[in-house]
C-alpha positions, 0 to 999 in steps of 0.5 A, a space after each residue: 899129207 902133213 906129218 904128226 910134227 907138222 900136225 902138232 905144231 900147227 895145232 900149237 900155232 893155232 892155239 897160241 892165236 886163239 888164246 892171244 885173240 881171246 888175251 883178258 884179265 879172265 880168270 877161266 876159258 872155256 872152249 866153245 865148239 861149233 855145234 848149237 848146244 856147245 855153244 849154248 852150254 859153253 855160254 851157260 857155263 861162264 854165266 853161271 860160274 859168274 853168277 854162282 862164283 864170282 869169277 870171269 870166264 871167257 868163250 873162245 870158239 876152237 876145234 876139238 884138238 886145239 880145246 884139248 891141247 889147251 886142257 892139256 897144258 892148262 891154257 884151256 880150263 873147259 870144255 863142255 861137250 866131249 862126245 864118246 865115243 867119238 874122242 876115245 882117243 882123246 880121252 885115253 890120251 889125256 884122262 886116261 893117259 897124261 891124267 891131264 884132264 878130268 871128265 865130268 861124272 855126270 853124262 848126257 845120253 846120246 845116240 848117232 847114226 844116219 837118217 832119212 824123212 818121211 819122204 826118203 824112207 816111205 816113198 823111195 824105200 829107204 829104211 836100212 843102211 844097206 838101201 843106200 848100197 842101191 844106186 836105183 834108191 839113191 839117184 833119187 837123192 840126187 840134188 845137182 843132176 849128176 845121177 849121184 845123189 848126195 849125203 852130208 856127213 858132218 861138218 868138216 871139224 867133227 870127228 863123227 865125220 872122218 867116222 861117217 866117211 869110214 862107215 860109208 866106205 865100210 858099207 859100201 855106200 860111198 861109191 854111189 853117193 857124194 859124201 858132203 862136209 859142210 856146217 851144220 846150220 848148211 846141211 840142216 836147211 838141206 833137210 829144212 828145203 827137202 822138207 818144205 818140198 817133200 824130196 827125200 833127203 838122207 844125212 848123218 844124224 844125232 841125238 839129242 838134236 833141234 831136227 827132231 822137234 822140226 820135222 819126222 825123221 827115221 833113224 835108218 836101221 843098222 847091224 849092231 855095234 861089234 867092237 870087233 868091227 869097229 877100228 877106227 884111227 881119226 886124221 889126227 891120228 895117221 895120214 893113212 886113217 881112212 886106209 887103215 879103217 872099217 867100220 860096217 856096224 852102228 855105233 855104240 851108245 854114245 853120250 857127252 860130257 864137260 871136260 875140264 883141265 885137271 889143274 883146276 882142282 888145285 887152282 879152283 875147286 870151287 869150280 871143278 865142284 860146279 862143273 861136276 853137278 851140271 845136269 844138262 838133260 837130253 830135252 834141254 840139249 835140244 831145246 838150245 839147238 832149236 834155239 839157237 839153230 832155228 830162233 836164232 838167238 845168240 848164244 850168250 843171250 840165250 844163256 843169260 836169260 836160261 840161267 835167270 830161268 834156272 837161278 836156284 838149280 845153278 846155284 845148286 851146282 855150286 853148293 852141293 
C-alpha cells in the first residue's frame, strides 16, 4: 500500500489537474462532489452568487480529499456539502486545526445507516443489523448464484463506505455477504430492479435521500451510537485502517454543512455572507436527488430554474 508521502503527493498532482482542466478567468471554484444533492447545491450556489453578487464561479467535480487540499491552500473557495461525522478528520485537521477552513453555521439534518424494502424486512426477516449475521437470511439476498448474497456500501469515493466496511467487519456481517463499492446511480437501480420485481435487497443508506420518495424502505435497527465504540481511522489516514478500526454501533446524529476556504473572508465577505444564510432544508435536499437521480436533469439546468424559483430568498442570503 502507498505510504502518506506518496498519498499526499498524489493528492497534489490530481489537484493541481483538475484546477489546470477547470483554468478560467472565474473568480471562485466551488467543489462539486459526487452525489446528486452535491451536485444540485454546488450548481445552486454558482448561480446564485452569480446572480445575487455578480461574481463567476466554476464547478469542478473532485473527491473530498482533493476539495480540502484546495480550501486548505485557497485553490478551492467552496464546498457545499461536508458531512459530519463522516469528515471529523477532516474538519479537526482543517477547522479546528490549520483554521484554514471555515464551516457554515447553518447545518442540514441527516441520518445514515442501513436499509432493507419491504420485501427484505416483511418476507426474509430482515429487520435488525444482527439478522444480516444469519447466512440462512442473507443467501436470500444472493444476486449471482454464488450462495452469498451482496450489500452495497457506498460508492468507492465516499468515506461513510471505508466506515460501512468497518461496521460490517465489526458486526460480523462481512463474513457472509459481499460488501459492493460502486456509484451511487449502479447501487440505487439495484434497489430500483429489486423493487420492480419484489426480491429483497439490503444496501447502506442516508437521509436525506430521493430512494425514499420512490419506494418503502425500513432502516434496519441498531444498538445505539457509543463513542466509546466508535474508533475510526479512514484509508487517508493509515494503510493499517480497517485493522486498526470497530465499530458495532449506529452511527451518531449526522448532518452536512458548506465549507469554504477561510481566506474568503478577506478576499470576498460578501461571499462568506452569502454562504453562511443558505438553508437548504431536508425536503429540498431530497427533492434534487429525485431530480437529478430519477428526471435526470442536469445539475446546472436544474439550479438555473431552482434559483429563478427561489430569486427573492437567495438574494436574501446576500442581504442579511
Amino acid at each position: 500500500m502507498m505510504g502518506r508521502a506518496t498519498f499526499r503527493g498524489l493528492l497534489a498532482v490530481g489537484f493541481s489537474a483538475l484546477l489546470t482542466c477547470a483554468a478560467s478567468a472565474a473568480d471562485l471554484t466551488i467543489a462539486m462532489p459526487n452525489w446528486a444533492s452535491g451536485q444540485a447545491s454546488a450548481n445552486i450556489l454558482k448561480v446564485g452568487i452569480k446572480q445575487a453578487l455578480g461574481l463567476d464561479a466554476d464547478v469542478v467535480e473532485m473527491g473530498t480529499l482533493i476539495a480540502f487540499n484546495g480550501l486548505d491552500t485557497g485553490k478551492v473557495d467552496v464546498h457545499p456539502e461536508v458531512w459530519l461525522p463522516n469528515l471529523n478528520n477532516l474538519v479537526d485537521r482543517y477547522v479546528k486545526g490549520s483554521g484554514t477552513v471555515t464551516l457554515s453555521p447553518v447545518s442540514v439534518p441527516a441520518w445514515q445507516g442501513i436499509c432493507a424494502n419491504r420485501t427484505a424486512a416483511d418476507k426474509i426477516g430482515i429487520k435488525d443489523i444482527a439478522d444480516l449475521s444469519d447466512p440462512k437470511k442473507t443467501v436470500a439476498l444472493d444476486t449471482n448464484g454464488d450462495g452469498k448474497g451482496e450489500l452495497w456500501i457506498g460508492a468507492e469515493t465516499w468515506s461513510s463506505t471505508a466506515i460501512e466496511r468497518v461496521r460490517a467487519n465489526s458486526y460480523g456481517y462481512a463474513k457472509n455477504l459481499d460488501l459492493l463499492e460502486m456509484p451511487e446511480d449502479v447501487g440505487m437501480a439495484a434497489v430500483d430492479a429489486a423493487e420492480a420485481v419484489e426480491k429483497p435487497i439490503v444496501f447502506a443508506c442516508y437521509a436525506p435521500s430521493a430512494v425514499f420518495k420512490l419506494h418503502q424502505i425500513v432502516r434496519l435497527t441498531e444498538p445505539p451510537y457509543d463513542p466509546a465504540k466508535w474508533k475510526i481511522v479512514l484509508p487517508s489516514e493509515d494503510p493499517a485502517w480497517l485493522a486498526k478500526s470497530s465499530a458495532d454501533v449506529g452511527w451518531d446524529a449526522a448532518s452536512y454543512r458548506i465549507a469554504y476556504a477561510s481566506s474568503l473572508k478577506q478576499r470576498h465577505p460578501d461571499v462568506v455572507r452569502f454562504l453562511e444564510h443558505v438553508d437548504f432544508t431536508p425536503d429540498e435536499a431530497i427533492d434534487m436527488s429525485y431530480a437529478l437521480q430519477v428526471e435526470r436533469k442536469e445539475p446546472l439546468a436544474y439550479a438555473e430554474q431552482w434559483v429563478k424559483d427561489h430569486a427573492d430568498r437567495v438574494k436574501g442570503w446576500a442581504k442579511q
